[in-house]
C-alpha positions in Angstrom: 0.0 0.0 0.0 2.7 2.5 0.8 4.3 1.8 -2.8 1.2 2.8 -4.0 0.9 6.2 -2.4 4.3 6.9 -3.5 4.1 6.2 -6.8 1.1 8.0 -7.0 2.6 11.1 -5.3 5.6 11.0 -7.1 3.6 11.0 -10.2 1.4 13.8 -9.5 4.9 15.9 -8.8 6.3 15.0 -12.0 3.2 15.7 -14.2 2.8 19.0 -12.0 5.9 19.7 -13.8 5.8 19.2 -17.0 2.5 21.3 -16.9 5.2 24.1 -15.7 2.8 25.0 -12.6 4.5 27.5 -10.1 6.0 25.8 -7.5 5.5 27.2 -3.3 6.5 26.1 -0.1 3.3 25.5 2.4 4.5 25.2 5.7 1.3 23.9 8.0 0.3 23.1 11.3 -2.8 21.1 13.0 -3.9 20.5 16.5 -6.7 18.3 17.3 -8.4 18.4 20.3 -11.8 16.9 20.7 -14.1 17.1 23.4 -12.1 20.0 24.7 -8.7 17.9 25.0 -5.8 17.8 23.4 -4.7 14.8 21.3 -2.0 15.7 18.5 -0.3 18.0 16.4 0.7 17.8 13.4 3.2 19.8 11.5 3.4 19.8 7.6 6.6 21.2 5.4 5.5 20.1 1.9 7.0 21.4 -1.7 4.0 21.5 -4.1 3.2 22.8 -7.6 -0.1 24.8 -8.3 -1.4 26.1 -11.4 -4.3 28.6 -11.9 -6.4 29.1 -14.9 -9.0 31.6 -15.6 -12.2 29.5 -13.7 -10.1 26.3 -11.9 -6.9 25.8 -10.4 -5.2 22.7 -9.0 -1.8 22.1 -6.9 -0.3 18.8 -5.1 2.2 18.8 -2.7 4.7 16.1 -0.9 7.2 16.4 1.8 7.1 15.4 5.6 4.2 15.3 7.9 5.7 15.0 11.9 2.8 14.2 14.0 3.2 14.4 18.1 0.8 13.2 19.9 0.0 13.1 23.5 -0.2 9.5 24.7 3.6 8.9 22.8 7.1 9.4 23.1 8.8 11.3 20.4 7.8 12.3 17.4 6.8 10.2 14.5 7.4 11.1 10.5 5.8 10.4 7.5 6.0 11.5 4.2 2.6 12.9 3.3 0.9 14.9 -0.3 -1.8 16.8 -1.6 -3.7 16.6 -4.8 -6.7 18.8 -5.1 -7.9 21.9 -7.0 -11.2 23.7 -7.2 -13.9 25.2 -10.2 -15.8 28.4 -10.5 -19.5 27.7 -11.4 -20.4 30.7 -11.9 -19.2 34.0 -9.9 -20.5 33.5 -6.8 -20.2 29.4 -6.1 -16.7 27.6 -6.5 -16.5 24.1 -5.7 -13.3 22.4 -4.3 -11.6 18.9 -2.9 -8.4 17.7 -1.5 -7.3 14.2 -1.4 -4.1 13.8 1.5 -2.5 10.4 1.5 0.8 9.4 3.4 2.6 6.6 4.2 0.9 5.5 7.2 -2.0 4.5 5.2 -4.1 7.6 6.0 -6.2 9.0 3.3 -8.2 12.5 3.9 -10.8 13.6 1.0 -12.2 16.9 1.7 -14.4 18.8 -0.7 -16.8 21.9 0.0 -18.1 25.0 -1.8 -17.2 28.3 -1.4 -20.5 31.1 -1.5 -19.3 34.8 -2.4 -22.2 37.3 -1.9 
């Protein structure tokens, strides 16, 4: 399985590419704490490529994801990626999604739409 999220990772970078997208830095960090407590943190230094057209843009990243959490020593670290982009309907309703895969075997989709009034 891990093969298989970095092959696709490491193909996403390399058609990013050849696509000449412009190429950032997104440095991230998350903390989770349900019900009120805390849990983990998770801190994200990925290189990524994005490209933006007139109505849509995409980007996908890779690089590390350290995650600390509170019931472990240490820190743990994965290497983690981003492929997602979004579409303009019209001018007030853009639709977006994410899919986040690392080597642990975690997968995050996230999609939403974005209302401008």
């Amino acid at each position: 399985m891990i093969k298989i999220y970095t092959t696709c990772i490491i193909g996403a970078m390399a058609w990013c590419a050849v696509a000449q997208a412009e190429p950032y830095l997104n440095l991230e960090m998350n903390r989770i704490y349900p019900k009120g407590s805390y849990v983990t943190t998770q801190y994200e230094m990925q290189i990524g490529y994005r490209k933006e057209n007139e109505k849509s843009s995409w980007y996908t990243t890779v690089g590390p994801v350290v995650t600390d959490t509170a019931f472990s020593e240490g820190l743990e670290t994965e290497l983690g990626g981003f492929i997602g982009g979004d579409i303009e309907i019209n001018g007030d309703i853009t639709l977006y999604g994410e899919v986040f895969g690392s080597t642990d075997e975690t997968v995050i989709v996230k999609s939403g739409a974005i209302l401008s009034f």
